[in-house]
C-alpha positions as CSV (number, residue, x, y, z in Angstrom):
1,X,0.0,0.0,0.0
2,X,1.3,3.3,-1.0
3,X,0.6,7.2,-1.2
4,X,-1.0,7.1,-4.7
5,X,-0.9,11.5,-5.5
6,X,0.0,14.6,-4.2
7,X,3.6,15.7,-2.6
8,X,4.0,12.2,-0.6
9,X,3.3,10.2,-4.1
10,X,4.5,6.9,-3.7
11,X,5.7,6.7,-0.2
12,X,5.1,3.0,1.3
13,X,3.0,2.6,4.0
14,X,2.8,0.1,6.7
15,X,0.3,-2.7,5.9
16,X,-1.8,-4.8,8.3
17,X,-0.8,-8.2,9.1
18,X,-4.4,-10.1,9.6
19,X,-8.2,-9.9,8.3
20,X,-9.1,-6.8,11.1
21,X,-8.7,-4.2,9.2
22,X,-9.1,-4.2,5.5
23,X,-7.8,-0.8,3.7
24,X,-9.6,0.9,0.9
25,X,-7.6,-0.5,-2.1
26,X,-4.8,1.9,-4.0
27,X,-7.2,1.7,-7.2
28,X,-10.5,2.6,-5.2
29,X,-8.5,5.8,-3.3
30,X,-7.6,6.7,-6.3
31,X,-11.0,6.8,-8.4
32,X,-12.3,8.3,-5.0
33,X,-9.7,11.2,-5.1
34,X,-10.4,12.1,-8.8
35,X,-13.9,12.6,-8.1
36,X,-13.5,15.0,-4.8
37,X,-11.0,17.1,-7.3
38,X,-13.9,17.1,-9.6
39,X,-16.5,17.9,-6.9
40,X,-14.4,20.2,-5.2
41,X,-11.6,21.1,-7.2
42,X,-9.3,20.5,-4.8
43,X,-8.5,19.8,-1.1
44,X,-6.8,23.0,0.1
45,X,-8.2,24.1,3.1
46,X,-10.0,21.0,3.8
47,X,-10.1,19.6,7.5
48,X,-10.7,16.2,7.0
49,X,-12.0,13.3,8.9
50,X,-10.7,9.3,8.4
51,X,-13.1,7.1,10.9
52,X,-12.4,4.0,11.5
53,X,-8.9,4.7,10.4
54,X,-7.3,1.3,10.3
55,X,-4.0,2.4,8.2
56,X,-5.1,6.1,8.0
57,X,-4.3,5.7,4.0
58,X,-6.8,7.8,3.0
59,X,-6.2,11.0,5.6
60,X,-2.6,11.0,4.8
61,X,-3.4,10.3,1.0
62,X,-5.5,13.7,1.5
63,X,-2.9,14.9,3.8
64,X,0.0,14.1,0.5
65,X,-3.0,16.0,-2.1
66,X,-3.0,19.7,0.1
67,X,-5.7,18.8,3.0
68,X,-4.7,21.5,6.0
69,X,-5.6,19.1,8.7
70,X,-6.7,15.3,9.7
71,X,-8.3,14.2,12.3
72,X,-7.9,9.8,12.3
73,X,-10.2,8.3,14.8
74,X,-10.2,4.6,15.3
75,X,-10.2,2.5,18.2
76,X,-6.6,0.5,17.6
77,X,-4.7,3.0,16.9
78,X,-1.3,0.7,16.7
79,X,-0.5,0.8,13.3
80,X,-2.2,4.2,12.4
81,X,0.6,5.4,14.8
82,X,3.1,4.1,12.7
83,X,2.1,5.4,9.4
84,X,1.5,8.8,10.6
85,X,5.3,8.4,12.0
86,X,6.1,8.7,8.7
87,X,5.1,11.8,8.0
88,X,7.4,13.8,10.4
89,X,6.4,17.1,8.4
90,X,3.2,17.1,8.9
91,X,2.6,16.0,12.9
92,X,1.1,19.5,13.2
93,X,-1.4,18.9,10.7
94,X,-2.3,15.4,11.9
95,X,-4.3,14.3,15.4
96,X,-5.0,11.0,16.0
97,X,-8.6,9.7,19.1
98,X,-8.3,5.9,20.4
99,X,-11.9,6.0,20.3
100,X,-14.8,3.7,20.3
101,X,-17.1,5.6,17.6
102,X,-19.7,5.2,20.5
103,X,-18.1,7.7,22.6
104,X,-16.8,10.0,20.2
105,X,-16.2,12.8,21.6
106,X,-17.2,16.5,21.0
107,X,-15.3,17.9,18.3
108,X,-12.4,20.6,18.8
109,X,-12.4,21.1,14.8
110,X,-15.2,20.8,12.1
111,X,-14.3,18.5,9.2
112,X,-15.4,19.7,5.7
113,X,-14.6,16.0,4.3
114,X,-15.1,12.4,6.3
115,X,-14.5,9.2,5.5
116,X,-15.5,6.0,7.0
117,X,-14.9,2.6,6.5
118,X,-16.3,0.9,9.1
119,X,-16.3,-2.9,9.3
120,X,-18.8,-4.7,7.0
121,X,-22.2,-6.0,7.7
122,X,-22.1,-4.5,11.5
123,X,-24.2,-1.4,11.4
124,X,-21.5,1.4,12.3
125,X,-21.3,3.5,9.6
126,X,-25.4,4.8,10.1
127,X,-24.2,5.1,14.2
128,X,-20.9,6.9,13.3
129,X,-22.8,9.2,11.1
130,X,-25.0,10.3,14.2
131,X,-21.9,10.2,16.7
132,X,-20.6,12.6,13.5
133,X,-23.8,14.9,13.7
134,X,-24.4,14.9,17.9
135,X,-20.5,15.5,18.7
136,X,-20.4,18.5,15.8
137,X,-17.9,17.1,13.8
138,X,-18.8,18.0,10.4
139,X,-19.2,21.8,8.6
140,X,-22.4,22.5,7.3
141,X,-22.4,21.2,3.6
142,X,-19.7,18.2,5.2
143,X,-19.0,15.6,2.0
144,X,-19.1,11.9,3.8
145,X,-17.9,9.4,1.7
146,X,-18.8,5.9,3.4
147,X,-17.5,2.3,2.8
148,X,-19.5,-0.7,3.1
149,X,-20.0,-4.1,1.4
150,X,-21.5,-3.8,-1.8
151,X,-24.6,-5.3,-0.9
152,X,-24.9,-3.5,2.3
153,X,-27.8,-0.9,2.7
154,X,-27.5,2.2,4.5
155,X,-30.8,4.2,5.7
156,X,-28.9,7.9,7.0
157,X,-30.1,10.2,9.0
158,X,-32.2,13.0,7.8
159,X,-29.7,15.2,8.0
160,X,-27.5,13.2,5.3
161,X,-28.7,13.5,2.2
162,X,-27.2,10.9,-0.1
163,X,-25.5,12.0,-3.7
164,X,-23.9,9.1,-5.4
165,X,-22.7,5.6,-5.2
166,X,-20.0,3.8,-6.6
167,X,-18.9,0.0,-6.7
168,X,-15.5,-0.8,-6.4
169,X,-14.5,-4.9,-6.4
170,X,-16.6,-6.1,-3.5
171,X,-16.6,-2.3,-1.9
172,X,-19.5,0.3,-2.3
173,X,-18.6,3.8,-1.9
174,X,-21.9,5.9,-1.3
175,X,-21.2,10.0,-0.6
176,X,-23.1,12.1,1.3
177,X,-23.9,15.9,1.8
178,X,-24.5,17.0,5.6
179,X,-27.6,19.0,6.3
180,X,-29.6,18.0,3.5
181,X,-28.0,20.4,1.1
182,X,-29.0,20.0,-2.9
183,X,-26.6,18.0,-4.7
184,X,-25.8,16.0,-7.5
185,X,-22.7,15.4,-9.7
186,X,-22.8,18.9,-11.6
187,X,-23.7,20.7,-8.5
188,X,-20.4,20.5,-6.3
């Protein structure tokens, strides 16, 4: 697994040793990447949010693409630790919670951009998206892109409002706007 863009582009990153934690693929962060700089033209600025971090490969990919700040939250933080060791440059920019999603706590920082691959089939990602919403983690107009098994279904919060989907392999990405704001693909 490696940084695929941005000023860390192919830096190697520490890789998990059992079936616990399953990262988003290089091909899927990728894809996923080229549509936020379509959406949003860019991650300058951005705080962003990795939950259920597992190898934090996607914060320090945004982290690598411009993204001012990440927040990882995950509950084994053990080998998120080490991969954001590798980033010496950027340990201001980067905070790492040993969390349980169900005590998240309040928010020091809003985050304009989350993502959240939560382990499949177990009903997390709808409970970290109301953790997300109760604690104040995300901006107004917040873009949540959550991971799930392709054949998973995932009923948000009335708040969420969702605005695409994509399959990846045996992964579905499905992206979401915070606070119900109107979307669709021309209108980020």
């Amino acid at each position: 697994m490696r940084i695929i863009g941005g000023k860390y582009r192919g830096k190697k990153l520490f890789t998990p040793a059992g079936k616990e934690i399953r990262p988003t693929s290089d091909r899927a962060r990728e894809a996923l990447f080229n549509i936020l700089y379509s959406w949003l033209g860019g991650l300058e600025g951005q705080h962003v949010l990795d939950v259920f971090a597992g190898t934090g490969a996607f914060g320090l990919e945004a982290l690598s693409r411009g993204a001012s700040s990440v927040t990882f939250v995950d509950k084994d933080v053990r080998l998120l630790n080490k991969n954001t060791g590798l980033f010496p440059a950027e340990k201001d920019k980067i905070g790492v919670i040993s969390a349980d999603v169900s005590f998240l706590p309040a928010a020091k920082t809003k985050a304009g951009l989350a993502f959240m691959d939560a382990p499949y089939a177990k009903g997390l990602s709808l409970l970290a998206l109301s953790r997300l919403d109760e604690k104040g983690w995300l901006e107004d107009n917040a873009l949540c892109l959550v991971e799930m098994r392709r054949d998973e279904e995932l009923e948000p919060l009335q708040s969420f409002e969702k605005c695409d989907a994509r399959i990846y392999g045996l992964a579905k990405i499905e992206f979401y706007r915070y606070h119900k704001k109107e979307c669709g693909k021309s209108g980020f």
